[in-house]
Structures are given as C-alpha cells and as structure tokens.
MARVEX-838079 format. One record per residue (C-alpha): residue number from 0; x, y, z. Coordinates in steps of 0.001 Angstrom, whole numbers, plus 524288, in hexadecimal, padded with zeros to 5 digits. Layout:
BEGIN
<NUM; <X; Y; Z>>
...
REM end
This chain:
BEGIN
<0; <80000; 80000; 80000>>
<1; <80ADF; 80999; 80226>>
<2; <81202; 807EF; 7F6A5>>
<3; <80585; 80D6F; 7EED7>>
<4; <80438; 817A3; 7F926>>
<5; <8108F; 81B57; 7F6D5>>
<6; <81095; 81B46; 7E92F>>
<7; <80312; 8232D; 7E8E5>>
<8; <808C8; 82CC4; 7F2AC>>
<9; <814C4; 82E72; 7E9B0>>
<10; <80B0A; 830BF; 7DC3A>>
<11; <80318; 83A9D; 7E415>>
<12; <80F85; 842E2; 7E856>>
<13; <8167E; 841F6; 7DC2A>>
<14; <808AD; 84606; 7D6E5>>
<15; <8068E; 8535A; 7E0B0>>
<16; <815B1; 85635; 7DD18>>
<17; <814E8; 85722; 7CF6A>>
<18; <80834; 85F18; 7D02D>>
<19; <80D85; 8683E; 7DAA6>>
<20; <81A36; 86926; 7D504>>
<21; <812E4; 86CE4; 7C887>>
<22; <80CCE; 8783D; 7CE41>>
<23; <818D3; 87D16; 7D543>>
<24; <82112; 87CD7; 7C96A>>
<25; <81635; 8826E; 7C13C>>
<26; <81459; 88F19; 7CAAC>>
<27; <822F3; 891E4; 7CAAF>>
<28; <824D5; 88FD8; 7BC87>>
<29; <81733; 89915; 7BCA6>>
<30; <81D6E; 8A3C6; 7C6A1>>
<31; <829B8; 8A3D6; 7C09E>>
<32; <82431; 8A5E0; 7B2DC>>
<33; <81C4E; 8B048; 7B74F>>
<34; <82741; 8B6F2; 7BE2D>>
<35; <83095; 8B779; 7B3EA>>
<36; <824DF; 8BB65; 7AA10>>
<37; <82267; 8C843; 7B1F5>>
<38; <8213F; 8D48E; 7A9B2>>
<39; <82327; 8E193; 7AEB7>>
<40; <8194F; 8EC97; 7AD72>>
<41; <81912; 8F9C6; 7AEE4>>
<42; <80BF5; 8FBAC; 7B5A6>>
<43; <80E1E; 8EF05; 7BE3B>>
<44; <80915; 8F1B3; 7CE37>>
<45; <81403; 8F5EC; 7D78A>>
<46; <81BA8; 8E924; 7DB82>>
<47; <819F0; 8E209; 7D099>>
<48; <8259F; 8DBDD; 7C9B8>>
<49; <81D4A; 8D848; 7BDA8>>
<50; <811EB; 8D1CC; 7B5BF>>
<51; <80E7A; 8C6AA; 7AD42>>
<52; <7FFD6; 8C473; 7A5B9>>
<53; <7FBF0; 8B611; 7A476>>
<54; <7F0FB; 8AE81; 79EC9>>
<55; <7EE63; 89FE9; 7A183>>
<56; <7E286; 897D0; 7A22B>>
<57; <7DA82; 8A16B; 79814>>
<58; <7DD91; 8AE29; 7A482>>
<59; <7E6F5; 8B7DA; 7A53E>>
<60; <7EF4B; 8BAAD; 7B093>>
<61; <7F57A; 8C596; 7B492>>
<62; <80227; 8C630; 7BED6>>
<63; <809BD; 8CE88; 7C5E3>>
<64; <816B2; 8CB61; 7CEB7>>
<65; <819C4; 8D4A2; 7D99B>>
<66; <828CB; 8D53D; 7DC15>>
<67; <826A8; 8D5C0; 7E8E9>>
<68; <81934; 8D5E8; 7ECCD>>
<69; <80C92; 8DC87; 7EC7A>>
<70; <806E3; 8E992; 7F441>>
<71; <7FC73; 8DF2D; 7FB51>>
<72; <7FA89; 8CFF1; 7FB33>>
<73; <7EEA7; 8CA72; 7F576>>
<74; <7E86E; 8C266; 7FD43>>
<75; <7E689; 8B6D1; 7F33C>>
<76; <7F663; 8B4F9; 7F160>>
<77; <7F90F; 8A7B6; 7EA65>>
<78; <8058A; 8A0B4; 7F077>>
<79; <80C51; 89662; 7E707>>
<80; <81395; 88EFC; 7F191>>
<81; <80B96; 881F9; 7F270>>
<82; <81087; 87C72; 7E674>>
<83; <81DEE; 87C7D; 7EA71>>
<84; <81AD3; 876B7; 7F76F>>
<85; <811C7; 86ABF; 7F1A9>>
<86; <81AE2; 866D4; 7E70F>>
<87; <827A0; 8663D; 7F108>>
<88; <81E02; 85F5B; 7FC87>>
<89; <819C7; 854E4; 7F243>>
<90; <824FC; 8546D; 7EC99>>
<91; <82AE8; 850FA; 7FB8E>>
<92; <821C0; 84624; 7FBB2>>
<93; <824C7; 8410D; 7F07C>>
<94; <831E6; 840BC; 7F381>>
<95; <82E61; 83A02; 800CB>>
<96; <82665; 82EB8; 7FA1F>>
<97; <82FA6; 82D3C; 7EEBF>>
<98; <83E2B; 82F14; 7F47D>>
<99; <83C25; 82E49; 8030C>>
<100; <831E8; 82269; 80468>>
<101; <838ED; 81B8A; 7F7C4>>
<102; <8461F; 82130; 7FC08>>
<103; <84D6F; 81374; 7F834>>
<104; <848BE; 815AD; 7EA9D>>
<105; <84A19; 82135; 7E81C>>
<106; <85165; 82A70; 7F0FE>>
<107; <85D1D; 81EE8; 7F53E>>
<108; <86604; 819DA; 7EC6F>>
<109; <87067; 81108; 7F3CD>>
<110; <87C59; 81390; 7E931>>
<111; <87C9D; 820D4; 7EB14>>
<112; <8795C; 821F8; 7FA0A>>
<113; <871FE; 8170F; 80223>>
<114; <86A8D; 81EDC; 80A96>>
<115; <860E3; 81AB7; 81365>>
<116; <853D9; 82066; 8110E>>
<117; <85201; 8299F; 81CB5>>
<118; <85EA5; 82F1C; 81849>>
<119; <85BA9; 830CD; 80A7D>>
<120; <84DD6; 837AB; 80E11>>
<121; <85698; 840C8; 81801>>
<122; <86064; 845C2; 80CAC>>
<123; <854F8; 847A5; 8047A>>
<124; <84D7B; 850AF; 80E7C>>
<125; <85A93; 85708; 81235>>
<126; <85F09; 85914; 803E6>>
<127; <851A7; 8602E; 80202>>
<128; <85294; 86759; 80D96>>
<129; <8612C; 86D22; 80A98>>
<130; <85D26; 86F2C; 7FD68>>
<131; <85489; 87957; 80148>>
<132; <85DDA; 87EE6; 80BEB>>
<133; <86B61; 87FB6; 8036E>>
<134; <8617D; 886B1; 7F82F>>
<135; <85B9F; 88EBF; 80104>>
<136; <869BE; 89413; 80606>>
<137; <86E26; 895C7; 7F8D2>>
<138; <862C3; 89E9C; 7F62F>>
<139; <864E6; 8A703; 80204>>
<140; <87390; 8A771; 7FF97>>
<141; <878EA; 8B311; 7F837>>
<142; <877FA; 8A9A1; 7EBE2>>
<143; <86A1D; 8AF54; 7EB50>>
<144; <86DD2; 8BB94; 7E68C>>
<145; <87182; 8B489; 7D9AB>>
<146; <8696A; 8AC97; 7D2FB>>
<147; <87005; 8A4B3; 7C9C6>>
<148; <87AD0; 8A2AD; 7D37B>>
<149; <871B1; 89D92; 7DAE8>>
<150; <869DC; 895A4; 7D264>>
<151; <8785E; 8913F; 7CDED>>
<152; <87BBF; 88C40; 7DC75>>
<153; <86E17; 885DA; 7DECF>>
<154; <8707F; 87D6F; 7D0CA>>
<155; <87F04; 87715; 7D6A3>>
<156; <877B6; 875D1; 7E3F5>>
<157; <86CC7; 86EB4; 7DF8F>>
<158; <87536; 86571; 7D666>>
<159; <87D89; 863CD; 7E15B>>
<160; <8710E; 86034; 7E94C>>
<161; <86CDB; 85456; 7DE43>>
<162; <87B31; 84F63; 7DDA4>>
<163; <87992; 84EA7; 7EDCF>>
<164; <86DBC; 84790; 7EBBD>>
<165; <87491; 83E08; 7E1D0>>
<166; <87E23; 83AD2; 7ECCA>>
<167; <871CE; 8369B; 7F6A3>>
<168; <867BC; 830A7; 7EF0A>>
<169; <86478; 82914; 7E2F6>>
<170; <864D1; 83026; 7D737>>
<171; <85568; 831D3; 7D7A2>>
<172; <85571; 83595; 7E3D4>>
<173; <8602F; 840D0; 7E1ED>>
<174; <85980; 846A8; 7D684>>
<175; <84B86; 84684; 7DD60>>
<176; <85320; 84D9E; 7E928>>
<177; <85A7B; 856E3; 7E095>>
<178; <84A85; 85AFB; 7DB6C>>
<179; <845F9; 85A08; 7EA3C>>
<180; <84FF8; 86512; 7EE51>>
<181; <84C8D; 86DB6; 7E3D8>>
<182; <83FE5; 86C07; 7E603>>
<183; <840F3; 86E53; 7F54D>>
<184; <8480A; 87BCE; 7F07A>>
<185; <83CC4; 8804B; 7E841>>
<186; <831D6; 87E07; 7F128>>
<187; <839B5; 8820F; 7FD59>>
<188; <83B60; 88F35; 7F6BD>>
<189; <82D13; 891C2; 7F42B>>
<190; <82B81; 88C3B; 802D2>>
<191; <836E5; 89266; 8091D>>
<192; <839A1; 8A063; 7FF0B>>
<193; <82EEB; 8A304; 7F679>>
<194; <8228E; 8A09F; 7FF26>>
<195; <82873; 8A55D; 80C30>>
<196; <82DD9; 8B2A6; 803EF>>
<197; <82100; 8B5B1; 7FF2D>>
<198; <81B71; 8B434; 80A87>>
<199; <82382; 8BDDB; 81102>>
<200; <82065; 8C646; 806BC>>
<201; <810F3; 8C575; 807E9>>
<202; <812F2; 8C70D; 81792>>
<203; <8199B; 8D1B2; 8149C>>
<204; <80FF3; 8DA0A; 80BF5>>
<205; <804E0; 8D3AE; 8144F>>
<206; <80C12; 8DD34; 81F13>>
<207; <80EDD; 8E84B; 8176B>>
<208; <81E30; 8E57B; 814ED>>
<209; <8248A; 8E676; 808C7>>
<210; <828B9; 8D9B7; 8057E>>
<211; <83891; 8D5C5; 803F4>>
<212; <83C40; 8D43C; 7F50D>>
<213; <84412; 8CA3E; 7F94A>>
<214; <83C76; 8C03D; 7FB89>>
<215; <835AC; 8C19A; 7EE66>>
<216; <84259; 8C036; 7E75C>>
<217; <8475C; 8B436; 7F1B5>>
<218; <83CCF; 8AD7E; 7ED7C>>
<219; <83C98; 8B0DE; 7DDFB>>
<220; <84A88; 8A935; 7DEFF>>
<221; <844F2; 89EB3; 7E6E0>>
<222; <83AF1; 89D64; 7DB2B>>
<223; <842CE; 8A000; 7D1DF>>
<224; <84D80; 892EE; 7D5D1>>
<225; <83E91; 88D2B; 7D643>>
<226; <83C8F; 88F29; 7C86D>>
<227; <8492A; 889A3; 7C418>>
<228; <84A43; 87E3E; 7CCF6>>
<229; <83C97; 879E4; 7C7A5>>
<230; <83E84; 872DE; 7BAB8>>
<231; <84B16; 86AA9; 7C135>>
<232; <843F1; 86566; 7CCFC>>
<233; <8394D; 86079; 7C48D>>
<234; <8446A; 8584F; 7BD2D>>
<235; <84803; 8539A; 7C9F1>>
<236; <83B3C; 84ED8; 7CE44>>
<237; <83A8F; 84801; 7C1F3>>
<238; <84540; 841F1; 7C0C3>>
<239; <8443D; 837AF; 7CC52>>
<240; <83C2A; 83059; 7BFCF>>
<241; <84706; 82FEA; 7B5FB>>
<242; <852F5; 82A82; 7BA14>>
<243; <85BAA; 82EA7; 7AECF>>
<244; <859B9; 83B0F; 7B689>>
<245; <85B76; 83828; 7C4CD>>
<246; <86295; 829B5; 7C48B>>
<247; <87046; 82E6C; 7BDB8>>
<248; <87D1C; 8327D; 7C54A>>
<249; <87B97; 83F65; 7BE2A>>
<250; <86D34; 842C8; 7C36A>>
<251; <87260; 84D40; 7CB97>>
<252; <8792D; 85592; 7BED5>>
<253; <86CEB; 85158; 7B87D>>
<254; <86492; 85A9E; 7C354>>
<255; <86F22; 8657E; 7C217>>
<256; <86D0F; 863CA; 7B2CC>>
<257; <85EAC; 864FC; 7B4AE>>
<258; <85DD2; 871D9; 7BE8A>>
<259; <865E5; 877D4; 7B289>>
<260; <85B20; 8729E; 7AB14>>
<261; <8506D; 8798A; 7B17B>>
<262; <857D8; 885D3; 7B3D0>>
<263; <85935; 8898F; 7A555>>
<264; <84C07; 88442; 7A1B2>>
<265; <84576; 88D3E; 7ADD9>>
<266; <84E4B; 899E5; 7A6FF>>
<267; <84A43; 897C0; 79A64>>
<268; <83C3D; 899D1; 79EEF>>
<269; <83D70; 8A36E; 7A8DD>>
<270; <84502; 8ABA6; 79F36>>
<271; <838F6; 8A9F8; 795C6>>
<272; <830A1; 8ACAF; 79FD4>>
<273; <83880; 8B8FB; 7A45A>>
<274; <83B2A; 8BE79; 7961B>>
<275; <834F7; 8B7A5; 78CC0>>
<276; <842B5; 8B12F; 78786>>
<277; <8449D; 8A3F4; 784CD>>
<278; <851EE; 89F20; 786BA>>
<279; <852B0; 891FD; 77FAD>>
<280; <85F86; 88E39; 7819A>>
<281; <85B33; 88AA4; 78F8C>>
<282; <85418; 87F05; 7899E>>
<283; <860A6; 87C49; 782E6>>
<284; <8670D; 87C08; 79031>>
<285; <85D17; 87451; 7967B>>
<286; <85C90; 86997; 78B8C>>
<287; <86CDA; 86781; 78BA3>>
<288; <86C9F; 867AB; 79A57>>
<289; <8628E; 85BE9; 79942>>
<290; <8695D; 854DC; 78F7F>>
<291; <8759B; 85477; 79919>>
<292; <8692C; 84FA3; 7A2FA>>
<293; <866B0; 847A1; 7991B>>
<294; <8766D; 842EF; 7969A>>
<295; <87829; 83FDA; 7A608>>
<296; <86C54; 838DF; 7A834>>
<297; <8709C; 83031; 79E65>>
<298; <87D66; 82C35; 7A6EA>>
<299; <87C82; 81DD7; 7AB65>>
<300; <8777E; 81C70; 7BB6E>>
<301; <884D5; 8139D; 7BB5E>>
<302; <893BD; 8159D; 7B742>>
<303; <896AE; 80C73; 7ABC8>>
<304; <8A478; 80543; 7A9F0>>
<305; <8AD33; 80A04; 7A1E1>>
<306; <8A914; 806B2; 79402>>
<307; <89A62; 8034F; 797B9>>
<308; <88D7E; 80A59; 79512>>
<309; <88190; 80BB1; 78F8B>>
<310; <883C6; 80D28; 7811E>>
<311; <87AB0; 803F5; 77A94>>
<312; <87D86; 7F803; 7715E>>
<313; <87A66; 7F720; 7655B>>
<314; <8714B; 7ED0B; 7677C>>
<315; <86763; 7E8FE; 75B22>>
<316; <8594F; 7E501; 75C0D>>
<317; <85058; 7EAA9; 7671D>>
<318; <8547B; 7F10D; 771E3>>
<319; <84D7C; 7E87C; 77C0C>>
<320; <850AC; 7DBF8; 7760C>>
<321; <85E9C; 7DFB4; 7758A>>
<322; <85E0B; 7E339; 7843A>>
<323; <85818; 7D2B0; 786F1>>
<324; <862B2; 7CC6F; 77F27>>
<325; <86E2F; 7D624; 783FA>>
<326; <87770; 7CE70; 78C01>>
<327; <87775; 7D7F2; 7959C>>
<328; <8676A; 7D575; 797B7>>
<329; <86A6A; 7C938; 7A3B2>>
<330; <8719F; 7D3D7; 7ACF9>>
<331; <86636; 7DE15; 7A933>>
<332; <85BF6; 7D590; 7AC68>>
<333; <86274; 7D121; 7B920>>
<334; <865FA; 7DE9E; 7BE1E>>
<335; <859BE; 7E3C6; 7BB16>>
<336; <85036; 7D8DB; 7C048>>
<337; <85912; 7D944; 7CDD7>>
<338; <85ABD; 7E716; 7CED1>>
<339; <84DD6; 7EBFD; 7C97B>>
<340; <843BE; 7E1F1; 7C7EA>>
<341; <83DE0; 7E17A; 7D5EB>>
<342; <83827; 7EEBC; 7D3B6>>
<343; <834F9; 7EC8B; 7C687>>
<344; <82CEB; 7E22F; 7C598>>
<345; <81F31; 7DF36; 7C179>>
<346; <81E0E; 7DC91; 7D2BE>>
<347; <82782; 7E380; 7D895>>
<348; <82F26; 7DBB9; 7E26B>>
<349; <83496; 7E909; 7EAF9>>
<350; <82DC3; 7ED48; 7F6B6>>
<351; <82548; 7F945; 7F398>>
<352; <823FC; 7F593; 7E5C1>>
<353; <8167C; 7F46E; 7DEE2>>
<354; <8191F; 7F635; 7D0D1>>
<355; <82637; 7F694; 7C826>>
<356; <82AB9; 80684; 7C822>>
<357; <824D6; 80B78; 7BC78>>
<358; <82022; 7FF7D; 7B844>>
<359; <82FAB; 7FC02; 7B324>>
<360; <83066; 7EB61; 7B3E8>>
<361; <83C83; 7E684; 7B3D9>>
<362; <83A85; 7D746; 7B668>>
<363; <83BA6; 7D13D; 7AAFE>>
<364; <84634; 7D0C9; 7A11A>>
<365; <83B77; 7D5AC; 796FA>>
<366; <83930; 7E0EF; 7A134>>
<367; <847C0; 7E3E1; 7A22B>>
<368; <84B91; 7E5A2; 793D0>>
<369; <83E8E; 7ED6D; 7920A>>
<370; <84266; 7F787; 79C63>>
<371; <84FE4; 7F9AB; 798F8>>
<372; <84E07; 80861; 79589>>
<373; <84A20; 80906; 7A256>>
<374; <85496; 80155; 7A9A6>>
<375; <85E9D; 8095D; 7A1AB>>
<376; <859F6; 817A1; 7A864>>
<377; <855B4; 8124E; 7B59C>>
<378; <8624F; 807CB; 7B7F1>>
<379; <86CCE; 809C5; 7ADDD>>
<380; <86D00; 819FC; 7AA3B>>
<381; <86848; 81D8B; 7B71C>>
<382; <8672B; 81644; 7C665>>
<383; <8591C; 819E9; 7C746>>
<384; <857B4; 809EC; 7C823>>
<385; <8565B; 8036E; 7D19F>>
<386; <85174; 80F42; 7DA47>>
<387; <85B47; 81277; 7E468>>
<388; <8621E; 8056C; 7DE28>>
<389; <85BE8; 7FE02; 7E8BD>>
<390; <85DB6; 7F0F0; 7E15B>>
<391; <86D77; 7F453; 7E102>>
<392; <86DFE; 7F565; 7D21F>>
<393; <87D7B; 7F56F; 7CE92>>
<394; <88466; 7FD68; 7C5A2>>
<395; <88AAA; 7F14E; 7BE1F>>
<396; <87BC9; 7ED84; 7BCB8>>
<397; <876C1; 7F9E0; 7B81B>>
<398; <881F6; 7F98A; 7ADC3>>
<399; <87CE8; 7EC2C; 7AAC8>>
<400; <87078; 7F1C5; 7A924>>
<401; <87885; 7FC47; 79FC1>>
<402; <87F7B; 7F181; 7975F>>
<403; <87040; 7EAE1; 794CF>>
<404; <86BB6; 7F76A; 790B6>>
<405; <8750C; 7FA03; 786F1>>
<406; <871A9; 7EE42; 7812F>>
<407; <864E5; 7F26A; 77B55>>
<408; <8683C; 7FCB3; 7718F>>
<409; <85E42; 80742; 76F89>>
<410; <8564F; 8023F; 77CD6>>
<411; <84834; 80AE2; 77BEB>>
<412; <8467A; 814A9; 7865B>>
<413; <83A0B; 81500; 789B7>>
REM end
C-alpha cells in the first residue's frame, strides 16, 4: 500500500511544482518584460519612472511604474510573492519523496562517496542552506556596486557549488542539488529582499515617510539575478530524467555551460524588450555553447584502455541481429541479467518494486538486444544505471557492455 502512496504522493507534487513553477516563472518573465518595455512621457504623474499600453484577451491595459512609490497606497495592492513560495515548498517535497525517502537511489552513489542516508539528507539541507548564506554575503559585499562583477563571481561560485556536489553524491543527485540551490536563492530573495523591502516601503508611506530608494533598487538586483538564473534551473530540474545530462564525469562543466546558456538567451530578450534590438548572435552563442553540452555529455561514464572505445564495426545486416550473434552478446547478457534484471522484470524481484521503471524489461535475451539504445546512455555513456550502482556494476563490465555495443553498427536510437 505504501509504495502506491508513495508513488501518488510523488505524481501530485511533481504535478503542483510544475504548475506553480509555471506561474512564478511566467510573472517574472511578465515583470521583467514590462520593466524593461517602460517608455517615458512627458506628461507622466510625479514619481513615475514610466509607461507601457497593453492589450490581451480582446482589453487594453494601461501601466504605470513608480520609481519609488506612490503619493498614497491603494487599498486593493496585488502582492506576487505566493508563486515563488509554492513552487520552492513543492518543490521541497518533492525533493523529500524523491531524494530523501529514495535516497539509496537517487541521492547515494557508493563510488563516489558511501554515505549513509541521514548524512546524505544533512549535506543536502546544509548545501541549501549555505547556498543562500554565501549568495546573500556576496550581494551585501561591496561586489554589489558592480553588476557584472558580481554576476561574474556568483557564475565560478555556483560551478564551484555543482563540482562540490559531484564530490558527495551521485551524479543525479549533484545536478538536482546544483538546481535546488539556485532555486533556494531565487525564492529566498523574493522571501528574504524583495517582499520584506516593499514592505518597508508601504509601512513607510502608510506613515507618511518617504520611502528609502534603496530598497527599490536592492531588490531590482535581487530580481534581476532572478531573471537570469531562471532558464538554467529549469535545465536542472529536468535533467534528473536524462542521464546523458546528469550521469557523466563532466555534468558539473555541463551546468556551468548551461548558466552561460541562459544568460545570453535572457540578454538577447531583455535587450529587445528594453530597445527594440535583436541581437542574434546570442543565439549563435547559445547554440555552440550547447553543442560543447552536447560534446561532453557524450564522454563515456568510464575511462577506456588505451586503444579501446566505442567506435562502431562495420558490421552488415541489421543492427539487432548483429548485436545476438556478436561474440561479445554471452558477457552482455550476463552482466545485464545480474546487474539489472531484478528491477527490470515483467515481476520485479526488489523490495519496493511494483512494475519495471518505465516499463524497460530486461529479462530476456530478446529484451536485451532490443533495448540496447537504452543500455548504451543509461550503463555505457553515462552511470545513470544501476541507480546509485547498488547492484556494484564494474567498470570492466560496463566496457563489456561498450565492446557489445559496438558490435551493432548503426544501432536505432529510439
């Protein structure tokens, strides 16, 4: 009974997630659109930085931004906070039911450190924690005067966090962290900046003070890192489900790679937004920093002799029947039917285990040589198999697995 609990509990928080984290992205992509699209007038109010005029949904709408604020608050004020707060408290469950609860699978990986899982769970809530803290400091340190040095610091400090990560948890694990920390960053500065500024700010005029400019502009940064940080951590989230991203000894460049990524893809639409100019050679940037994504994810999960690899033979006849009759096909079978098999079987033999994960069967020697695509990215490019290599794959047998695989010349990829 609990394992469908557990699974059902898992669905409907990766379900709220996604639909919070939806509506949190979409309001700061909205806010930060708007902001930069702010014309000047000359018969705007007193106070007021600039305009835009919108139409959506068959209306017309028509805004004003107050640098600072206005001569009297409206009673009917509209906070945009509780996105940000949903999205990171679902996305803590989810990280509780998926890498906490299934910690051995996921989180653990005894080659790179064999952890026990109350100590896993405490580097994870620690490494969130300081993640905030050492940002935080770097904001408030006289690095905040500058913004691209700042923005330059925060990128080597939050590489430097995923290749930590790498050095404490399976390769899953580290890139689902490195996501968890930015995330922790972005909502903690609506929670901790943004909300608690304005706030101050509305107390203030609420008194009759004239509100601090400061706290306006502390928290434009604080959205602004926001804006640019958004595009990466969704890669992160994702890419505990594709292991060519998360399961190779590079995965940490790959999330340095990927902030890059984001950054020139967020300027080349805030500078549209801003002035109307649209600087393609950003998307030029962004597609040859994914093809070196691309490049490292390819890497093998293992080190190869000298002279070995994965170059494949030219083998005639179909692919699959080439991979049966391959003299390397014996030591395939028998790695994969004692390494893998238990798990993915028609009826599961581990403990927990309803079904096969994603419905992948591996029993049978017909099952084997039909899921070779898929052996090659989860067990030869990449460790994501076994999970947390609880079944003590080797790397002579994953470059067993590598020899079969080049036997099959022009194997599908489904």
């Amino acid at each position: 009974m609990w394992t469908y609990l557990w699974e059902w509990l898992s669905f409907a928080a990766r379900w709220l997630h996604v639909v919070t984290a939806i509506a949190w992205i979409g309001s700061s992509f909205y806010f930060i659109a708007l902001d930069l699209g702010l014309r000047k007038r000359p018969d705007l109010p007193a106070g007021v930085g600039g305009e835009a005029w919108q139409v959506h949904g068959g209306g017309f709408y028509h805004v004003q931004k107050y640098l600072v604020a206005p001569g009297h608050m409206p009673e009917d004020l509209t906070w945009f906070k509780w996105e940000s707060y949903s999205a990171w408290l679902s996305g803590f469950a989810l990280l509780i039911l998926t890498y906490y609860i299934g910690a051995q699978w996921t989180l653990i990986d005894p080659d790179v450190a064999d952890l026990p899982v109350w100590g896993a769970i405490a580097i994870s809530l620690a490494g969130l924690a300081l993640g905030w803290i050492v940002y935080d400091g770097l904001c408030k340190s006289p690095l905040r005067k500058n913004d691209t040095a700042l923005l330059a610091v925060l990128f080597v400090y939050v590489v430097l966090t995923s290749w930590l990560f790498t050095q404490v948890f399976s390769g899953r694990g580290a890139m689902l962290h490195t996501g968890a920390v930015i995330a922790t960053i972005m909502s903690a500065n609506v929670f901790r900046i943004i909300i608690p500024n304005q706030t101050i700010v509305v107390a203030d005029l609420k008194a009759g003070r004239t509100p601090q400019a400061r706290l306006g502009a502390e928290a434009k940064q604080r959205s602004l890192h926001n804006n640019y940080l958004t595009l990466p951590v969704v890669f992160l989230m994702l890419s505990n489900h594709y292991p060519l991203a998360f399961a190779t000894r590079w995965n940490w460049v790959i999330a340095g790679l990927v902030l890059l990524i984001g950054a020139v893809i967020r300027h080349f639409f805030n500078t549209l937004h801003r002035t109307s100019a649209r600087l393609w050679w950003c998307w030029a940037v962004a597609a040859v920093l994914f093809a070196a994504v691309i490049t490292l994810s390819g890497a093998p999960g293992w080190t190869a002799p000298a002279g070995e690899g994965l170059a494949a033979r030219d083998w005639p006849g179909d692919p699959e029947l080439a991979l049966s009759t391959s003299p390397h096909f014996g030591d395939a079978e028998l790695i994969v039917q004692s390494r893998c098999s238990m798990c993915h079987a028609r009826q599961p033999l581990w403990p927990g285990l309803i079904h096969a994960p994603k419905a992948v069967l591996l029993e049978t020697a017909a099952d084997i040589v039909h899921n070779a695509p898929l052996i090659e990215r989860q067990a030869v490019r990449s460790h994501a198999m076994p999970p947390g290599n609880l079944t003590g794959m080797e790397p002579e047998e994953r470059m067993l697995l590598a020899k079969w695989i080049a036997s099959g010349d022009g194997l599908p990829h489904p």
